[in-house]
Each structure stands twice: as structure tokens, then as C-alpha cells.
C-alpha positions in Angstrom: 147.0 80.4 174.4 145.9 83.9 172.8 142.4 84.1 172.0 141.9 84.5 168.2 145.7 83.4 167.1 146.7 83.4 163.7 146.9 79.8 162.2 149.8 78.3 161.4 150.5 75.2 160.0 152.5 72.0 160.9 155.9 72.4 160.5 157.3 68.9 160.1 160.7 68.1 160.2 163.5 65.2 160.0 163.8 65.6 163.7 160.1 65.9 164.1 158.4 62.6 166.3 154.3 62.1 166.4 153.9 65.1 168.5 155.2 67.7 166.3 151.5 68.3 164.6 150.0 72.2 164.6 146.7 70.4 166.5 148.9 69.6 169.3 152.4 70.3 171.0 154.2 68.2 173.8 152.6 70.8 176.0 149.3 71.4 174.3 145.8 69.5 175.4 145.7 66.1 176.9 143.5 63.1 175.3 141.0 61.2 177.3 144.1 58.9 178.5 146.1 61.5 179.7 148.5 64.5 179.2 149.8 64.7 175.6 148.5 61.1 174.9 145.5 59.9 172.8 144.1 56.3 173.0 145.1 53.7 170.7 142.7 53.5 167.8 141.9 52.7 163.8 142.1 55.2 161.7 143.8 57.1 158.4 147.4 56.4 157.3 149.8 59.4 157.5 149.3 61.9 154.9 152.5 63.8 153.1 153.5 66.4 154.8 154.3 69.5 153.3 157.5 70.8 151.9 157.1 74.6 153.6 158.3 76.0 156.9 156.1 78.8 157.4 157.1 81.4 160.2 155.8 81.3 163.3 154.1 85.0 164.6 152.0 84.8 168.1 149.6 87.2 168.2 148.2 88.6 172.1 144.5 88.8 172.9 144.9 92.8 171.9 145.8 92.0 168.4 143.4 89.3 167.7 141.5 90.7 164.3 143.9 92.9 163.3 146.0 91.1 160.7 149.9 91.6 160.9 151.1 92.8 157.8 152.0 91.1 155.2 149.0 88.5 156.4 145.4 88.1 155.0 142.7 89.6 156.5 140.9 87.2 158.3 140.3 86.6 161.9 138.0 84.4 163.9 136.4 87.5 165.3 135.4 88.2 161.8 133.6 91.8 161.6 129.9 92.7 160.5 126.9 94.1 162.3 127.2 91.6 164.9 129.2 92.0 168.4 132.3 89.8 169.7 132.8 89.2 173.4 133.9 86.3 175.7 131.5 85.0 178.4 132.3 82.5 181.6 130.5 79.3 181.8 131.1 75.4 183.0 134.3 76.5 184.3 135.8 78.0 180.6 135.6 80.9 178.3 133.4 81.0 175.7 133.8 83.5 172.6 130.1 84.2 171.0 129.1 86.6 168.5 125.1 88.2 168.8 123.4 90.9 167.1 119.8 92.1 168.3 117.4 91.7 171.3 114.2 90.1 172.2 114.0 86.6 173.2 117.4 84.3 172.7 118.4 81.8 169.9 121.2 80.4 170.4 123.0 79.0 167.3 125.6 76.1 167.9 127.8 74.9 164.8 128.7 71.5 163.9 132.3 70.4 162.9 134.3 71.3 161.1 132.4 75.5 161.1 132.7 77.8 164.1 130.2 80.9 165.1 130.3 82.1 161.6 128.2 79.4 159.9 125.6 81.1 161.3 126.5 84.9 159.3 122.9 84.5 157.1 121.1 83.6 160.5 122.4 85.9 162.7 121.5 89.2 160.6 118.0 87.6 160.0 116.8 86.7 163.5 117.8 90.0 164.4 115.5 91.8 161.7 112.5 89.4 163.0 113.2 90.8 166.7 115.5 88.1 168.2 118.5 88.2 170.2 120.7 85.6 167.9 123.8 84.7 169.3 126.2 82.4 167.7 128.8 80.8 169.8 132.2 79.2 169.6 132.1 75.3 171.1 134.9 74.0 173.6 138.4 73.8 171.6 137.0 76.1 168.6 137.2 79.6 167.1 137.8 81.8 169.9 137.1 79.6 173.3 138.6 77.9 175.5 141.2 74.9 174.5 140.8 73.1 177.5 142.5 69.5 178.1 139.4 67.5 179.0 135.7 68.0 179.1 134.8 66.8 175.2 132.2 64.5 176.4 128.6 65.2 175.4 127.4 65.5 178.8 130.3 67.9 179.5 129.2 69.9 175.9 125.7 70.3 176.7 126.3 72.2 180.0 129.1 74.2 178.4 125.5 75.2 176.4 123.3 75.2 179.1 125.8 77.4 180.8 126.1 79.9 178.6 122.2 80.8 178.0 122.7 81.2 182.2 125.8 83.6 181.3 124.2 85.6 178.8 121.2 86.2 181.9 118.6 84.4 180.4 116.7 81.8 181.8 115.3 80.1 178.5 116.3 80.0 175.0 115.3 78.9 171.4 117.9 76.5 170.8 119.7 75.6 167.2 122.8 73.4 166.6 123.9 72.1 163.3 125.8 68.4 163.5 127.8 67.7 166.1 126.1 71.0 167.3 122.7 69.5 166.5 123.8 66.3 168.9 124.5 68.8 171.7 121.2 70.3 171.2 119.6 67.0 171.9 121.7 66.5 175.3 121.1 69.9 176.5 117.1 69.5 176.1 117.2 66.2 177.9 119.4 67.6 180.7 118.4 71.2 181.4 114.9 70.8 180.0 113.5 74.4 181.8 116.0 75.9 179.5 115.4 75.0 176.2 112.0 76.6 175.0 112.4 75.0 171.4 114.7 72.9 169.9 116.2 72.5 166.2 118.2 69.9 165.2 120.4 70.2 161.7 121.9 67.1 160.2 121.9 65.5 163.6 120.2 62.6 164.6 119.1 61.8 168.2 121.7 60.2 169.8 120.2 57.1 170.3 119.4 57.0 166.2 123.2 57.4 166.1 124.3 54.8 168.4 122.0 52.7 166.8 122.8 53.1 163.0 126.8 52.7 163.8 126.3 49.6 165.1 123.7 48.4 162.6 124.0 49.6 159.6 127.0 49.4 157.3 126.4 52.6 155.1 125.9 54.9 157.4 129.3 53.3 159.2 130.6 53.9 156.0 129.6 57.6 155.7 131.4 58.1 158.8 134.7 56.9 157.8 136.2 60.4 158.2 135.3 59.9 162.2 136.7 56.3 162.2 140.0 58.2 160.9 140.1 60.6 163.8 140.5 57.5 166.3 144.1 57.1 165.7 146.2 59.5 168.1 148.1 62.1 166.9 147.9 61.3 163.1 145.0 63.2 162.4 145.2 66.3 163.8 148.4 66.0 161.6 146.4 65.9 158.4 143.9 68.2 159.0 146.1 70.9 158.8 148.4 69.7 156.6 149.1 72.1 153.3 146.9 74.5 154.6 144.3 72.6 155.7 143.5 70.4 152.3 141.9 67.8 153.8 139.1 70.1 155.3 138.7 71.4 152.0 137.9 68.7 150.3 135.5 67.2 153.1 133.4 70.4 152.9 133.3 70.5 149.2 132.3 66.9 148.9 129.7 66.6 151.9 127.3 69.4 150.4 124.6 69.7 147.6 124.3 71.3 144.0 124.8 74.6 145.8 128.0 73.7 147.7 129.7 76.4 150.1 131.2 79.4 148.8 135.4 79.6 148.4 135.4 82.4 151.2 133.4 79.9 153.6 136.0 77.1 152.5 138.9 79.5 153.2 137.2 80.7 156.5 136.9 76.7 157.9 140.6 76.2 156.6 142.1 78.7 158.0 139.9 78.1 161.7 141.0 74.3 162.0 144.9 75.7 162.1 144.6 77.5 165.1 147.1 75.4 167.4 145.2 73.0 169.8 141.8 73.5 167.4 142.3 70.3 165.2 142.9 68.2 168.2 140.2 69.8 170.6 137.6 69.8 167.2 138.0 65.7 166.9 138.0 64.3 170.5 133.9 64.3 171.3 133.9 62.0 168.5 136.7 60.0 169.8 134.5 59.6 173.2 131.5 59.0 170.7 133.2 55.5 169.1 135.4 54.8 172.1 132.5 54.9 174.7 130.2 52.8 172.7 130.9 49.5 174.7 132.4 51.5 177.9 130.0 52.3 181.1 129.8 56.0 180.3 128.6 55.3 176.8 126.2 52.7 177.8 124.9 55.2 180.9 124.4 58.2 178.3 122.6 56.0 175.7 120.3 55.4 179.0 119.9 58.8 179.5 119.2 59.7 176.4 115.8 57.7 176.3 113.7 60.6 178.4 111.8 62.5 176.4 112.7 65.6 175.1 109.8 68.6 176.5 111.0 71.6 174.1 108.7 71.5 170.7 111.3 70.3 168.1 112.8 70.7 164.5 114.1 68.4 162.6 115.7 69.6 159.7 117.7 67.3 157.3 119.3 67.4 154.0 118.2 64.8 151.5 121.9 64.6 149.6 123.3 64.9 153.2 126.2 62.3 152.1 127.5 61.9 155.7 124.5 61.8 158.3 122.3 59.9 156.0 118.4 60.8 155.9 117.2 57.3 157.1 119.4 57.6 160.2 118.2 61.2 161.2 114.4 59.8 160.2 112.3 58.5 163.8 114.1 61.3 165.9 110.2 62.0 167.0 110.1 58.9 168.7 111.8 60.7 171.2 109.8 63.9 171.4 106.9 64.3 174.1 106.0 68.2 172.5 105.2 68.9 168.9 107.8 67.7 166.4 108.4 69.2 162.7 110.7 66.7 160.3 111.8 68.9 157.1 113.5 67.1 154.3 115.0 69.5 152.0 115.8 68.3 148.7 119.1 68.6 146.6 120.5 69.9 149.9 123.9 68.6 151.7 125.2 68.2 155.0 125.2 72.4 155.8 121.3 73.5 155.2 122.2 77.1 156.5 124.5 77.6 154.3 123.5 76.3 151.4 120.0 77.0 151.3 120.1 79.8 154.3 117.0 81.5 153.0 115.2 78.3 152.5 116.4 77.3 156.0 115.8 80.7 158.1 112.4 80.4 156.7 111.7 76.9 158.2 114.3 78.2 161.7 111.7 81.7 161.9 108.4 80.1 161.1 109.0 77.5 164.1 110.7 79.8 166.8 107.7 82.0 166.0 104.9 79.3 166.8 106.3 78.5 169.9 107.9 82.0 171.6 105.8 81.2 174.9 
């Protein structure tokens, strides 16, 4: 598939069986069970489809941020001072976006953002004499949409691979979410590479194992992952009427502040890429599915050596989906110094809506520890 396509969205018809979503085709990537297939699970009923039929218009890799006409201008490889290119790592291609030098931060987004949730921290880290680089997870923005390889383990290397890629051997390390859960892998697998650590609105792994099988309102504040188990169905209604659903789960998941309409319009528009809604929603298929499998139960082990890189823990207080008290304790798991910083009034997105607030805290902590 084209790097950078323009999104288009599901085009139901009477004819039109299960596999007729935007997020996948009878071609597109396979689930966890196989080509074209995803495991049976719980989830969300079928939402109405809409009553449009938008054109289909491919776009090659040559085109890609150049709007055809007639179409908005918007592209993944959105412009600014920053730089786009595509880099080789864990066996796919990763699109990032960086902008300065000096030592490396490397900002990871959570779902349902790509690179550009990371606009306000980009342009700062680069002021303060870093080399920020922002970069498109497996099955997002512009990357690679590849059929398998959505576990966490799988993830973190795709992370750990790309500092290699980018020809440095260490890096300040920031991931936001289901970003922020990678962050925590990759420090426990390729300690030597993570020189610190900040974790957004993601608990430690085992926190999160832990409060899904324990405690009922944080299961409940997940019900938006418990949908995503069902095959096929979901990656339906996330891109239904242009991408709705999203919508609404951004605008209700943050703060007094909320997210800006261009933001909302920018993560709308990112989840209709073909393959992306699908690809975006299957590491938290493993995460339920695994729970009582072998490779669930072997990660959870894994996940108990302690963590080297000195650590931030940042966490919004009105954070309505990761809630505080399961975030809280991720020291426990820390064997360097460890920061917890509750921000009040603040949502599930700390970067965005507080970014000043929150590059503050990010600069103040990469500065302590830069050796």
C-alpha cells in the first residue's frame, strides 16, 4: 500500500459481507489467527453504516502530501519545521518526523494519535538542543501495515530498532498510552538503550494486567478495548461516517482543555487510511486475548525485572480511561530514580492539552539525567 494514502471511508453495500470495512479488505492484514481472520471475541454491536459512497483515488508514494484537487489539505506527512523520511528497522518501514540535533528523544504516540501528537514537543526539544524525533508505530500514519507482529514484545524492538536506525546507541525515551506501555517493554528489553524513560497515561504493564483483572472500574474504563475484541466489526465503526466514533472518544477522554477541532480532524482523518483501523486495534487484542494464554503469562514474567533508565511518570488526574490509581505504584518497578507527576484537571493527552505544562516536566527531567 502507498505510504501516506488518502483516507477513504467504508463503502458498505447490500452485497457487502463482514470484510467489506475500510480497516481491512479480503486481501488486507491478517489477525493473530490467520490471513483475513480475527479471533472470536466480545465486543460492540454493529454501528449504522453510512448512506455515502465516496470515490475511491489511490495516491503513489510520490504524491503522498500533496492533496489531489478538489481534496482537503491534509496529509500524514503534515508540513512544519520538522523533516519526514522513512527508516528500516525489525524487518519494516518506519515513517518518523525529527527536527534538531544533540542527544535523541524519541517520542512514541498512544492510540488513537500518530507522530503529530507530538507538534508542541518536537519544536521545543529542538530549541533546548535535542534531536526530537517523533515516529509513526507499526500499522499507523505512514509505516509499515504489516500482517503480524502487534505483540508488545514485537513493538518494543520495532522501538529499539529504530533508535539503532537513526545511528544512535542511546536515547531519551517518551511514549504516551499504548506508546507509554511500549516504553516500558523496550527499557526492560534493551536496557543499554534507553537512557531515561517517560511514561504518559500508561501504567506498567504489570499495574495493567493487574487492575483488569481486579478491579471493575478500571475494566470499565476500558470498554472501548473490550469492543475492539470482536473481529471485523470494529474496524467497521471506527471509520464509519468519517470516523465519528474517534471523535467522540477523543473529545470525551480529555480535560477542561480538551483537544483542538484541527487535532480531532487530524486523528479522524489518520484512522481511515485502509489497513490503519485494523493494524491500530490488534496489540490490544493480544493484550485481552493473551491474559490467560502462555505468551501473556511469559511477558507478565518478564515484565517483573527492573527497569535501569531513571523514569517519569506522568499522569492526568481526570484521565477518564487509564485511571490514576492504576498508573499509581509504577515505581515499584524502578531500580533508578523515579518522578510520579499528577497533573490536575488534565485528561488522557497531557501533551496536548497542557503541552507547555507537560514539556516543562519532559525538559526538566531529560535535562537531569543527559549522561
Amino acid at each position: 500500500m502507498p505510504l501516506d494514502q488518502k483516507p477513504v471511508p467504508a463503502q458498505p453495500s447490500a452485497e457487502s459481507g463482514p470484510d467489506s470495512g475500510a480497516g481491512l479488505t479480503p486481501g488486507g492484514p491478517a489477525g493473530p489467527e490467520g490471513p483475513g481472520t480475527a479471533p472470536e471475541g466480545t465486543g460492540l454491536a454493529p454501528a449504522r453504516e453510512p448512506d455515502r459512497k465516496p470515490e475511491r483515488e489511490p495516491r503513489d508514494a510520490a504524491a503522498a502530501g500533496a492533496p489531489a484537487e478538489g481534496d482537503e489539505a491534509w496529509s500524514i506527512r503534515q508540513p512544519g519545521p520538522w523533516t519526514h523520511r522513512d527508516l528500516a528497522a525489525n524487518g519494516a518501514r518506519f515513517h518518523i518526523a525529527e527536527l534538531g540535533s544533540g542527544p535523541l528523544v524519541l517520542l512514541v504516540h498512544g492510540w488513537p494519535e500518530y507522530w503529530w501528537a507530538w507538534r508542541h514537543q518536537l519544536t521545543a526539544l529542538a530549541e533546548a538542543g535535542y534531536r526530537a524525533v517523533a515516529l509513526d508505530l507499526r500499522g499507523i500514519g505512514g509505516s509499515d501495515r504489516t500482517p503480524r507482529g502487534y505483540d508488545p514484545g514485537n513493538l518494543a524492538l520495532d522501538i529499539t530498532g529504530v533508535i539503532r536506525s537513526l545511528g544512535e546507541r542511546r536515547a531519551h525515551l517518551v511514549g504516551h498510552a499504548s506508546g507509554g506501555t511500549l516504553a516500558w517493554v523496550a527499557a526492560v528489553m534493551r536496557p543499554s538503550v534507553i537512557q531515561s524513560l517517560t511514561a504518559v497515561s500508561a501504567a506498567h504493564p504489570r499495574d495493567l494486567r493487574r487492575a483488569l483483572l481486579t478491579d471493575r472500574r478500571q475494566f470499565a474504563a476500558f470498554e472501548h478495548v473490550l469492543g475492539f475484541q470482536r473481529p471485523w466489526i470494529p474496524e467497521r465503526r471506527l471509520v464509519a461516517d468519517d470516523a465519528e466514533l474517534v471523535g467522540r472518544y477523543l473529545t470525551s477522554w480529555t480535560g477542561p482543555n480538551g483537544l483542538d477541532e484541527a487535532a480531532v480532524h487530524a486523528y479522524r482523518q489518520a484512522i481511515q487510511i485502509p489497513s490503519t483501523a485494523h493494524c491500530s486495534i490488534e496489540p490490544y487484542r493480544w493484550l485481552l486475548r493473551s491474559m490467560a494464554r502462555p505468551d501473556g503469562i511469559q511477558f507478565a514474567r518478564r515484565m517483573k525485572k527492573p527497569i535501569t533508565a531513571p523514569t517519569l511518570h506522568v499522569q492526568g488526574a481526570a484521565d477518564p480511561v487509564l485511571l490514576s490509581h492504576t498508573a499509581l505504584g509504577g515505581g515499584e518497578y524502578v531500580a533508578a530514580p523515579y518522578r510520579w507527576r499528577l497533573m490536575p484537571g488534565v485528561g488522557h493527552f497531557p501533551h496536548e492539552e497542557a503541552p507547555e505544562e507537560f514539556t516543562a516536566e519532559l525538559l526538566d527531567w531529560i535535562g537531569r539525567h543527559k549522561e
